[in-house]
N, C-alpha and C positions, 0 to 999 in steps of 0.2 A: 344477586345474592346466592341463587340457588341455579347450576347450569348443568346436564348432563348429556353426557356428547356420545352416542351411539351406547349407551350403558347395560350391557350382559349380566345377570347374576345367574348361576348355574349351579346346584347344588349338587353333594354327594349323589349316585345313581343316573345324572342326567337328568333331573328336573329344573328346566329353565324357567324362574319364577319371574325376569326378566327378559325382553330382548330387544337389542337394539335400542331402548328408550333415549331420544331426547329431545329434551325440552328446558325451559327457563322460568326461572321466577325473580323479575327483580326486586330491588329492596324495595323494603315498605307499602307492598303487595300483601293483600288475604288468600291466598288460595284453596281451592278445597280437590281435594282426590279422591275420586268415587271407583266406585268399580263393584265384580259378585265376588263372594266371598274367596278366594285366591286368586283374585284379579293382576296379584301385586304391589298393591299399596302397602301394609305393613314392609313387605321389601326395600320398596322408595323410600318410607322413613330411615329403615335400618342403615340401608346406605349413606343417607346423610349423615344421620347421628357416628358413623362408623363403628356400628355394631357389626356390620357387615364391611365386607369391600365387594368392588365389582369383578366379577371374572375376566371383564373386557370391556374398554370402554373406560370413560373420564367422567368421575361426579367430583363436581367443582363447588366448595360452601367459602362465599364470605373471598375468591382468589385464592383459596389454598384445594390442590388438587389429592383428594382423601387418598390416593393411591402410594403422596408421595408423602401421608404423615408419619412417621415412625411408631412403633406400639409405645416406648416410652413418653409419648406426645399425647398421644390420646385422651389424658384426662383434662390436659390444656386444650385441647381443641374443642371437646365437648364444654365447656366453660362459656364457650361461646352459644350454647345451646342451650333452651331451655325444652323440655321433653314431658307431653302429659298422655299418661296410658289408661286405658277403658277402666283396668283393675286398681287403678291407684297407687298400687305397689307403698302402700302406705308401711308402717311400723307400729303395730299395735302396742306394745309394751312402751311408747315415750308419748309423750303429749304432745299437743301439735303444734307448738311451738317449734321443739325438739325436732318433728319432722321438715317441717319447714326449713330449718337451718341448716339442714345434714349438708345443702353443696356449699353453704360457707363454712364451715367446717371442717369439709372434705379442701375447699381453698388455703386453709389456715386464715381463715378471720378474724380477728379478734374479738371478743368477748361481749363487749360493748355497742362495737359495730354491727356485730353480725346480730343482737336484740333489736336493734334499730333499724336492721333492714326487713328482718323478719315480721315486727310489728307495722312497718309501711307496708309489706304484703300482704298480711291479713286482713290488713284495711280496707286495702284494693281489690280485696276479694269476701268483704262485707261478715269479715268472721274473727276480727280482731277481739270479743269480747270473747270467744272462745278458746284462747289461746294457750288456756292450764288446760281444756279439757283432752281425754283421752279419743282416739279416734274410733273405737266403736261404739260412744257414745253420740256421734253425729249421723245424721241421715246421709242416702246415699248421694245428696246433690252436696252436702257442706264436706262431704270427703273428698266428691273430686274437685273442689273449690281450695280446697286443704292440695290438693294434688295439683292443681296449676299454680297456689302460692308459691310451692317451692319451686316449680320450673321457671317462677320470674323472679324469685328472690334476689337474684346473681343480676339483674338486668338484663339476661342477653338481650344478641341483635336480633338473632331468630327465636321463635318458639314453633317445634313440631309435635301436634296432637293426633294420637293413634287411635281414633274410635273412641272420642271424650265423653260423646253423650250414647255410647250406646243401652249403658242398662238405665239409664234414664225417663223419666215420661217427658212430654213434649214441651210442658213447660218448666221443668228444670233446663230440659235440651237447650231453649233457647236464652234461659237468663244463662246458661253456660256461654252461648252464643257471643252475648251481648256484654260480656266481662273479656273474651278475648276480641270484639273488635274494640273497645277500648284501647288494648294495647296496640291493636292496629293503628290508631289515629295518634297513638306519639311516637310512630314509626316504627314499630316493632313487625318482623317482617313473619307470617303464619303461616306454616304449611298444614292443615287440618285433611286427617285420612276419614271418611264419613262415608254410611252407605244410606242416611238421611235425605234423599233428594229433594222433599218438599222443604223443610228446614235450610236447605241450602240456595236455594231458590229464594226464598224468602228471606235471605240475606241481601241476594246480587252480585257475589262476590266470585270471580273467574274461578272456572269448573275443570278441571284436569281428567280425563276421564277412562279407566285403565281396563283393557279387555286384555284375560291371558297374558298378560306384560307387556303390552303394548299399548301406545294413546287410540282410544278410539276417536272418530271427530262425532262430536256433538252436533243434532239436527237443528241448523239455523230457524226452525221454523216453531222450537221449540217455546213456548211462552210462561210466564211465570202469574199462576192465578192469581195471586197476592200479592201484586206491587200494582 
């Protein structure tokens, strides 16, 4: 699903927030990407999502090579993506129906359908009774629940999450957790950016692990106190 072949990002001034990475994730795969805070993980999402390109190097999503998708492509490509960020990036002034639906919307859905999709997400994210309500009336674990209903609205194949539970406490963390390996188990393929280790551990689920833009290798002797 997810392959990149010696992948460079290199920004304005010479700071290489990448280098050389690569690695694979195939479909229907959880994986999680750890690293210290400018490790380069938000990078490796951007790149996929093609917020970013690479300065060198091939990130490959889904057989399509992002280098070779055209800007007026880009909002069909990301279609295929479902994207959930630390801050929710929500819209306070519509109700969270309303937010929920903006990528069908943004698709031209139809009116009907796109209700129907939207209230099968809320569902799947335990918040469908809330679906007039405005979103700074919900806590902060039912906002970013509101914030991965709409990255799965659209169904994609992949979903990538940037730091989903970070202002979270530990057990919102983990029912966050426990709602995207669900989509895990009907094939939906995860890439999660997390600096969580015990929570991630406490999943099982392969560990990406990024020092200065680079894979570190993880200590095979490493154990998980909780399984």
């Amino acid at each position: 699903m997810i392959q990149l072949e010696n992948a460079t990002k290199r920004f304005p001034g010479g700071q290489e927030a990448l280098s050389g990475l690569s690695l694979s994730v195939d479909k229907g795969e959880m994986v999680f990407v750890t690293g210290h805070s400018g490790a380069g993980k938000s990078t490796l999402l951007r790149l996929i999502a093609l917020i970013e390109r690479p300065t060198s190097g091939q990130v490959i999503v889904d057989g399509q090579n992002t280098s070779r998708v055209k800007r007026r492509k880009i909002p069909a490509y990301r279609r295929q993506i479902g994207m959930v960020f630390q801050d929710h990036k929500l819209l306070y002034d519509r109700p969270v129906a309303e937010n929920v639906a903006l990528p069908l919307i943004i698709a031209g859905v139809g009116h009907r359908e796109a209700g129907r999709k939207v209230r099968a997400a809320l569902d799947q994210v335990g918040l469908l009774h809330k679906e007039k309500q405005r979103p700074e009336t919900l806590s902060a674990g039912e906002q970013q629940r509101v914030g991965i209903a709409r990255a799965i609205v659209s169904r994609p194949k992949l979903l990538i999450a940037d730091e989903p539970t970070g202002n979270l406490d530990p057990d919102l963390s983990l029912e966050v957790m426990r709602i995207f390996r669900r989509f895990n188990e009907v094939g939906v393929t995860l890439l999660i950016a997390s600096h969580d280790i015990a929570l991630i551990d406490r999943l099982g689920c392969r560990r990406i692990a990024l020092e200065d833009g680079r894979l570190q290798r993880e200590p095979e002797e490493e154990v998980d106190p909780w399984l």
